[in-house]
C-alpha positions as CSV (number, residue, x, y, z in Angstrom):
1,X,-25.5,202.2,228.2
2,X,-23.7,200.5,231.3
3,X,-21.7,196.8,229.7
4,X,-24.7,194.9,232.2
5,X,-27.3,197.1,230.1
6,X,-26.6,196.1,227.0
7,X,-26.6,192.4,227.9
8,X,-29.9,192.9,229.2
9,X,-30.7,194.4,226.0
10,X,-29.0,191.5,223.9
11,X,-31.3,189.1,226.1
12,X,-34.5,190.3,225.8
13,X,-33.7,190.4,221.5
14,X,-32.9,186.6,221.6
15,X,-35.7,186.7,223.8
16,X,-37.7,188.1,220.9
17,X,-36.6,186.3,218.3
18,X,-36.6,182.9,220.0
19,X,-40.7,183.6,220.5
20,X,-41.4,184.9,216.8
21,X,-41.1,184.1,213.4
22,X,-39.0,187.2,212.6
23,X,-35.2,187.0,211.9
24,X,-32.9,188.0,214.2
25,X,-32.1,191.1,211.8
26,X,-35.6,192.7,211.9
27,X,-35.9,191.9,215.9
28,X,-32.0,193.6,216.3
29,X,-34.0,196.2,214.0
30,X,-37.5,196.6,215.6
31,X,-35.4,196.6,219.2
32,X,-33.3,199.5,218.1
33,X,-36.6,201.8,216.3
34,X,-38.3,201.0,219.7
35,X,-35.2,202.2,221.8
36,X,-33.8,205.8,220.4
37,X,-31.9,205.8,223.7
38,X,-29.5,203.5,222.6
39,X,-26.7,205.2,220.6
40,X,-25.2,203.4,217.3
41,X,-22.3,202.1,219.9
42,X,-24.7,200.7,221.7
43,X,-26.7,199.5,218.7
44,X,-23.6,197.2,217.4
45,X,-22.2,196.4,220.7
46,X,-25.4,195.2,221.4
47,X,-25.8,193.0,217.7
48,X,-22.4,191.5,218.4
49,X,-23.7,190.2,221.5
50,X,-27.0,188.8,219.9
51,X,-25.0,187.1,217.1
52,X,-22.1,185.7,218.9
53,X,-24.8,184.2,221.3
54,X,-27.0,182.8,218.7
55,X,-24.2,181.7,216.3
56,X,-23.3,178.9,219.3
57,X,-26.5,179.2,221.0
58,X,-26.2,175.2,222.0
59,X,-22.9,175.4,223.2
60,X,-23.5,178.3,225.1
61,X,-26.6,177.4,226.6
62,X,-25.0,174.0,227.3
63,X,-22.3,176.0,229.4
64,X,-24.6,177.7,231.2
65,X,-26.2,174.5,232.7
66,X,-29.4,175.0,230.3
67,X,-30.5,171.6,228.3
68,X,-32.8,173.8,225.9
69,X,-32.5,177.3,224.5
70,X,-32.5,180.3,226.2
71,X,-31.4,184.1,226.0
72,X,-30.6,184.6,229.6
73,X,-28.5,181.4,229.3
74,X,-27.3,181.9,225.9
75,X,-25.4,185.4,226.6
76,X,-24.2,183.6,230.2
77,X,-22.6,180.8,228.4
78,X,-21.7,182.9,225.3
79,X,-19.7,184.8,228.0
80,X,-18.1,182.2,229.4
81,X,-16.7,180.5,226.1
82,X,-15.3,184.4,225.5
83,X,-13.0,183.8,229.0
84,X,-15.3,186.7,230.4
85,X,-17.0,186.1,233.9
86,X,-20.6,186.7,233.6
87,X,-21.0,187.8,237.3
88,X,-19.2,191.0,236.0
89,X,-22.1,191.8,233.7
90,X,-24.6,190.1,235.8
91,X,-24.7,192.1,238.7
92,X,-28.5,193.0,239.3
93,X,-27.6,197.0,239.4
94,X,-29.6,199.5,237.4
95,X,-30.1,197.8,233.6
96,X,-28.0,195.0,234.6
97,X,-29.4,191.3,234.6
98,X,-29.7,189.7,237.6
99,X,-26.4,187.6,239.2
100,X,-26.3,184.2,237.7
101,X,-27.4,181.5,240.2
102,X,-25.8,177.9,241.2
103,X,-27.8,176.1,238.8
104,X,-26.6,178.3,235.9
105,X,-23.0,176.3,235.4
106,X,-20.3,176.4,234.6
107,X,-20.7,173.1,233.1
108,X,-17.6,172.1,230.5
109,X,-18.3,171.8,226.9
110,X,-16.1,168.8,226.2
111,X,-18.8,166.7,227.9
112,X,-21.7,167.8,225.4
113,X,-22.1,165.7,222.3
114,X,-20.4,166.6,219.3
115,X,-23.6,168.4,217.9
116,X,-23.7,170.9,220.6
117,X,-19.9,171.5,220.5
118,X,-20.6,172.3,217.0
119,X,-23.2,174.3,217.5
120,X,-25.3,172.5,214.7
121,X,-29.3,170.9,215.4
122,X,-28.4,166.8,215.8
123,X,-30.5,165.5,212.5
124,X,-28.1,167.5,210.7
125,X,-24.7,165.8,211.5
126,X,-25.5,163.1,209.3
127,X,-25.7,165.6,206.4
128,X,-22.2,167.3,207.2
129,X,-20.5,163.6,207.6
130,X,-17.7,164.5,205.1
131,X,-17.0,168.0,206.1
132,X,-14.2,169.0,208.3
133,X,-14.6,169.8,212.0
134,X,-12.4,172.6,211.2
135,X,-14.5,173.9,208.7
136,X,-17.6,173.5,211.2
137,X,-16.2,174.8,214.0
138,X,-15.5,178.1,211.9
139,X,-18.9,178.7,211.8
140,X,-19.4,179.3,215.4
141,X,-17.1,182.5,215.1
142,X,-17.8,185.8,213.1
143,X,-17.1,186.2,209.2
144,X,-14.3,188.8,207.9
145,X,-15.4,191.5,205.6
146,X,-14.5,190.9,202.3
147,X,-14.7,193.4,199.3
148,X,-14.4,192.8,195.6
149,X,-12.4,195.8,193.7
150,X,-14.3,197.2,190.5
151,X,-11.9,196.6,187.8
152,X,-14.0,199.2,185.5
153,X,-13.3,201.6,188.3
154,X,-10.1,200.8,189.8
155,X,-7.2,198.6,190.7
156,X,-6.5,196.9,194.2
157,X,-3.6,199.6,194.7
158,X,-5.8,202.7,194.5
159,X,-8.7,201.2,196.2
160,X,-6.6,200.3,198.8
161,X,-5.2,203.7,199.0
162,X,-8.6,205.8,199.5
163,X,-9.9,202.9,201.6
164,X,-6.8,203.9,204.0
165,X,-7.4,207.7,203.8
166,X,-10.4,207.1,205.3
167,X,-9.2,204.8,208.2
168,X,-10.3,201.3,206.3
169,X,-7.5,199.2,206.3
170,X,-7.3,195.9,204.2
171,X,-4.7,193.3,203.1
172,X,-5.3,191.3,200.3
173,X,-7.8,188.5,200.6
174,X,-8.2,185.0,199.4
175,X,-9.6,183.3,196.5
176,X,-10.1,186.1,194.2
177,X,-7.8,188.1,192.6
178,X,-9.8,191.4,193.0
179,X,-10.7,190.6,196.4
180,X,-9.8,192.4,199.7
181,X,-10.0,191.4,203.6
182,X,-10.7,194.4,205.6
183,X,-8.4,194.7,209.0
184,X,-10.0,198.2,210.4
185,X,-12.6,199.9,210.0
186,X,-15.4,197.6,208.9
187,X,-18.4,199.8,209.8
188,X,-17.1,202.9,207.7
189,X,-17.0,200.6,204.6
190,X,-20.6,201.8,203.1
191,X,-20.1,205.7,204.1
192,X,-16.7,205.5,202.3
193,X,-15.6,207.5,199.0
194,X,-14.6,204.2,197.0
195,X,-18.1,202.4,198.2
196,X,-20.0,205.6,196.8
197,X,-18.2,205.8,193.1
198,X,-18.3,202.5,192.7
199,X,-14.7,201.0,193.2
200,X,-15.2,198.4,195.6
201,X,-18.2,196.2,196.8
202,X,-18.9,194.0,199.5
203,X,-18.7,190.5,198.7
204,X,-17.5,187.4,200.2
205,X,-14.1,186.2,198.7
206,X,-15.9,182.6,198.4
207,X,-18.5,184.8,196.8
208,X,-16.4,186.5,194.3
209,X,-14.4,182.6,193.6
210,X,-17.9,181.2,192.4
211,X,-19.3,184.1,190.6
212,X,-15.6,183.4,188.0
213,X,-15.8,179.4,188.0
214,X,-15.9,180.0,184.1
215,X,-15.1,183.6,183.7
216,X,-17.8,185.3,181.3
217,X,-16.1,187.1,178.6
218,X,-16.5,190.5,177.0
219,X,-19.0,190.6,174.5
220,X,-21.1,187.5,175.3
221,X,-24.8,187.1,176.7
222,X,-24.4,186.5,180.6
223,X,-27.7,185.5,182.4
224,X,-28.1,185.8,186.3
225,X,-30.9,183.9,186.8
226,X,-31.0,184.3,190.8
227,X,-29.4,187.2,190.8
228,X,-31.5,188.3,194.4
229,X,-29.4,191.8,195.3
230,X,-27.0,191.4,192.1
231,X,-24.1,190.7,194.0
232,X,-22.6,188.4,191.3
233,X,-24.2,190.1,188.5
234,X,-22.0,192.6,189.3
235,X,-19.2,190.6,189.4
236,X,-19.8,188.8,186.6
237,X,-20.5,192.5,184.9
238,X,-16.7,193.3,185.6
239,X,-15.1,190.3,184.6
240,X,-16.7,191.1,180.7
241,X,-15.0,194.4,181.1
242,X,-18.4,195.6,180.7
243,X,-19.1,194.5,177.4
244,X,-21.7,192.3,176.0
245,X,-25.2,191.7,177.2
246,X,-25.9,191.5,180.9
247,X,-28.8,190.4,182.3
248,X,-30.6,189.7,185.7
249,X,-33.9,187.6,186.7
250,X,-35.2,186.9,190.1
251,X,-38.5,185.2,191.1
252,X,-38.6,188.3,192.9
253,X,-39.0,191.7,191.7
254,X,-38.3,193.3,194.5
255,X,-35.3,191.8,194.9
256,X,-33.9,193.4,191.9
257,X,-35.3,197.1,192.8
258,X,-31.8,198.3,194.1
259,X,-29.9,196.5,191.1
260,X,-30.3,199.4,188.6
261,X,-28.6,202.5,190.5
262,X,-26.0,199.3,192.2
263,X,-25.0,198.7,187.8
264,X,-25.1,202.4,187.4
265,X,-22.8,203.6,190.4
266,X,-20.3,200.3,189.2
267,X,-20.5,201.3,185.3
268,X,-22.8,198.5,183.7
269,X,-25.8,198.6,182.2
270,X,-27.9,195.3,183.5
271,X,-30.8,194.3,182.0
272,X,-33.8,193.3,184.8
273,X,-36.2,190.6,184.7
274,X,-39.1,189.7,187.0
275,X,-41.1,186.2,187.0
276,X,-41.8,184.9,183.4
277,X,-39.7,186.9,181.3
278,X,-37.7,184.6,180.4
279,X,-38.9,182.6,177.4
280,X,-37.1,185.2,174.9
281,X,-33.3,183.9,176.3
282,X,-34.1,180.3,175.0
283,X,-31.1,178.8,173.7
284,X,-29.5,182.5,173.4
285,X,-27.0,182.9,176.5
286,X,-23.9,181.9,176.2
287,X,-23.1,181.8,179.9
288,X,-26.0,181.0,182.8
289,X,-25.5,181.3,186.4
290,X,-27.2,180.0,188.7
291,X,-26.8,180.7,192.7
292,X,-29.8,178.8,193.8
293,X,-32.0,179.3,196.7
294,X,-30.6,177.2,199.2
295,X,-29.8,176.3,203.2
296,X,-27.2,178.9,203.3
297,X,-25.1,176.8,205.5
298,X,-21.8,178.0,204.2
299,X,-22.9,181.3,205.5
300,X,-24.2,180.4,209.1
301,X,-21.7,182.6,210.8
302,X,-23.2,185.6,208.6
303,X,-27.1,184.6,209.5
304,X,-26.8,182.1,212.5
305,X,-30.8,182.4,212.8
306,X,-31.1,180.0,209.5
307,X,-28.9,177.3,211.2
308,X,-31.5,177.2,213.2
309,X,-35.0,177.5,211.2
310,X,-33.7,175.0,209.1
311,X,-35.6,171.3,209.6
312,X,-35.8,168.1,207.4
313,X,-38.7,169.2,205.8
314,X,-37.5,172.3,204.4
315,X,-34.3,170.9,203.3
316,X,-36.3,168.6,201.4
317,X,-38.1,171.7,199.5
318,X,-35.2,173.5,199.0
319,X,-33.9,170.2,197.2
320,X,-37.4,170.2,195.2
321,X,-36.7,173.8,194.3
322,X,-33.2,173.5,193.4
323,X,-34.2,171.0,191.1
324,X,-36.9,173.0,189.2
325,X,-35.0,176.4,189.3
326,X,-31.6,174.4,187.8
327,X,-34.1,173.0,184.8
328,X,-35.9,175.9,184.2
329,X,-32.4,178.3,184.0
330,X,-30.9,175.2,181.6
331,X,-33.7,176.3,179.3
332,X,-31.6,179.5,178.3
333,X,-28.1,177.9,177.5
334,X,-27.6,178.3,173.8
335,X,-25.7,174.6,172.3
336,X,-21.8,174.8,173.1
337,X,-22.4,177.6,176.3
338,X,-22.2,177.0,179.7
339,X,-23.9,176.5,182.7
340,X,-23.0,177.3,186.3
341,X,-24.8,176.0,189.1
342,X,-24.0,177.4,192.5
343,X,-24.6,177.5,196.2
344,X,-23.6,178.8,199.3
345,X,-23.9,175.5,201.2
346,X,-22.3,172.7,202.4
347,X,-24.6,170.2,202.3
348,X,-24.2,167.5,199.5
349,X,-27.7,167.3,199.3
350,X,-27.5,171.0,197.9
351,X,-24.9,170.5,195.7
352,X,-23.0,167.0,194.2
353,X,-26.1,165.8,194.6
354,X,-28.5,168.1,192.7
355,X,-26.0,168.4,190.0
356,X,-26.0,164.7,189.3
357,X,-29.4,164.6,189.3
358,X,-29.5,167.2,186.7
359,X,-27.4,165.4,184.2
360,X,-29.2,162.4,184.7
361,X,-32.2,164.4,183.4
362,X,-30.7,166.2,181.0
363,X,-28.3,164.2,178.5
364,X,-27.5,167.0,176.7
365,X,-25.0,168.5,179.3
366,X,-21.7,167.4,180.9
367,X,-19.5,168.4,183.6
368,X,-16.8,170.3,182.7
369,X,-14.1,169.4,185.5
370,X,-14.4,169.2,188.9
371,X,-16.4,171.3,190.8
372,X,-15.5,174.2,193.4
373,X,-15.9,173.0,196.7
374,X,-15.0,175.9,199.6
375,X,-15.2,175.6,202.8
376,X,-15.5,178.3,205.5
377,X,-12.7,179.1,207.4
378,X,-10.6,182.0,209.4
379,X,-8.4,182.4,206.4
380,X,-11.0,181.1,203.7
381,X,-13.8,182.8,202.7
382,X,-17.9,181.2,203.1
383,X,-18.9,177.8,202.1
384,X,-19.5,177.7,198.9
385,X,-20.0,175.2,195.7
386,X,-20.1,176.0,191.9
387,X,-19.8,173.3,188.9
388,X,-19.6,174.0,185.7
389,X,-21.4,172.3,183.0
390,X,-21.1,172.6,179.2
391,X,-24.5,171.8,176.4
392,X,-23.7,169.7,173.6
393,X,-23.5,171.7,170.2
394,X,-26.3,169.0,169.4
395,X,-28.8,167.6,171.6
């Protein structure tokens, strides 16, 4: 596909999206099953596009003289802010869009409100009033890959070593000890040797901080109890050397189908539990961790389309949910353990917030020093938040 072609192609997907209820990762999906022309160059050229577009789909739009959201706009002004000159992709010939007209900019960005230079909806800028515009402004761009080295399988040296053999090249990331940033090679990461046997993992570094904001140790009872994929089960699997009882609930079953063959291929064994199978860990675990549902804010540059499905409203239930999930997964603490509540958001609504709420219900816990508060940035990991809280030998 000709450069003009696949911005055509990258407009009619926001197109798609934009009309639907789908996320833009089924419409990037249905677009590419309904178009076996395009190769799997074209296929992420043509993602990259999307998501840069759609991760500062105000600002882009608002460069290409468009007040409201658009696709056609969006990949004009998305161009632009990239120092490229759309008239070079939108030249009218074969697949190419057609030439951009007068009343489609240039219009400069530093004379949009801060929202749109942002890139966030306007009702939320109340809601990120302490975080940095630094830390804000990071969303707008794309995430690094991060991995987290198996410790049961390997050490950072060696997994750096066959991650190189087969053209991946990392340095050593943030946050984490076990934690590497990848350089080159990002899309041969799941085909790769070390991905198959188990030595590395993909997982954010912010990721990989919160899942060892208080370390589980060998031999003790570890519930997950939103473990989703099992991303931090498995981490938290590796940090008890794989020793002791580990254990994974979702409100979803299917969430958890992949989690068994994942433990296997890292060297745990994780025990999986669906929707009310629960009542047996009360008062048993000596560790619980929680990684609530939530806005996912501190992960907009990863899924962009959330920023902007995300209203008032469903803030509100998320809140409502974060609430009932955080009581119902207290339930399991045994007197003395802990338990970690966690988010990848940046919202204080999502996280101070909810955790104060929670000791004001529940007496028997405390808050065991301050919380983890990480914000996105190019040499950071995602947002995220994790506190620690401790339940009284006696309640």
């Amino acid at each position: 596909m000709t450069p003009g072609a696949r911005v055509a192609a990258a407009i009619t997907v926001i197109d798609l999206w934009l009309s639907g209820s789908d996320g833009l990762d089924r419409v990037l999906t249905a677009w590419g099953r309904a178009n076996r022309f395009a190769g799997s160059g074209d296929r992420h050229a043509i993602a990259d596009l999307v998501y840069d577009a759609v991760r500062r789909l105000r600002s882009a739009c608002w460069v290409a003289g468009a007040d409201a959201p658009g696709a056609r706009a969006a990949l004009i002004g998305s161009l632009r802010l990239d120092g490229e000159d759309p008239s070079a992709f939108f030249t009218g010939e074969g697949h190419a869009p057609a030439p951009p007209d007068p009343s489609e900019g240039p219009r400069e960005l530093s004379d949009a409100t801060e929202a749109i230079r942002l890139d966030l909806p306007d009702w939320l800028m109340e809601h990120l009033a302490n975080a940095s515009r630094e830390a804000l402004s990071a969303l707008r761009v794309r995430a690094p890959l991060d991995l987290r080295v198996n410790a049961l399988r390997s050490d950072v040296a060696r997994a750096r070593q066959l991650l190189a053999e087969e053209g991946i090249e990392t340095v050593p990331g943030p946050l984490a000890p076990s934690c590497l940033r990848v350089t080159a090679g990002a899309r041969k990461v799941a085909r790769s040797r070390a991905y198959a046997e188990g030595l590395v993992e993909i997982q954010d570094a912010a990721s990989q901080a919160a899942a060892l904001a208080s370390p589980p140790q060998p031999g003790e009872t570890v519930l997950d109890f939103c473990a989703g994929g099992g991303g931090k089960t498995l981490a938290l699997g590796a940090a008890m050397q794989g020793r002791g009882r580990l254990i994974a609930h979702d409100i979803s079953a299917l969430r958890l189908r992949d989690l068994a063959p994942r433990a296997e291929r890292a060297g745990l064994t994780v025990e999986c539990l669906g929707p009310c199978e629960t009542a047996s860990l009360a008062g048993v675990c000596d560790l619980v961790f929680v990684d609530a549902p939530c806005s996912g804010s501190g992960a907009w540059r990863r899924n962009p389309d959330a920023k902007w499905r995300l209203t008032p409203q469903r803030l509100g239930e998320l809140v409502a949910t974060q609430d009932t999930v955080l009581d119902a997964a207290s339930q399991a603490v045994r007197p003395g353990a802990r338990l970690v509540y966690a988010t990848c958001s940046i919202l204080s609504d999502e996280n101070g917030d909810r955790v104060r709420a929670f000791l004001d219900r529940n007496p028997a816990f405390r808050l065991e020093g301050d919380p983890i508060s990480l914000m996105p940035g190019p040499d950071a990991g995602d947002g995220f938040f994790a506190a620690v809280m401790s339940r009284a030998i006696r309640d």
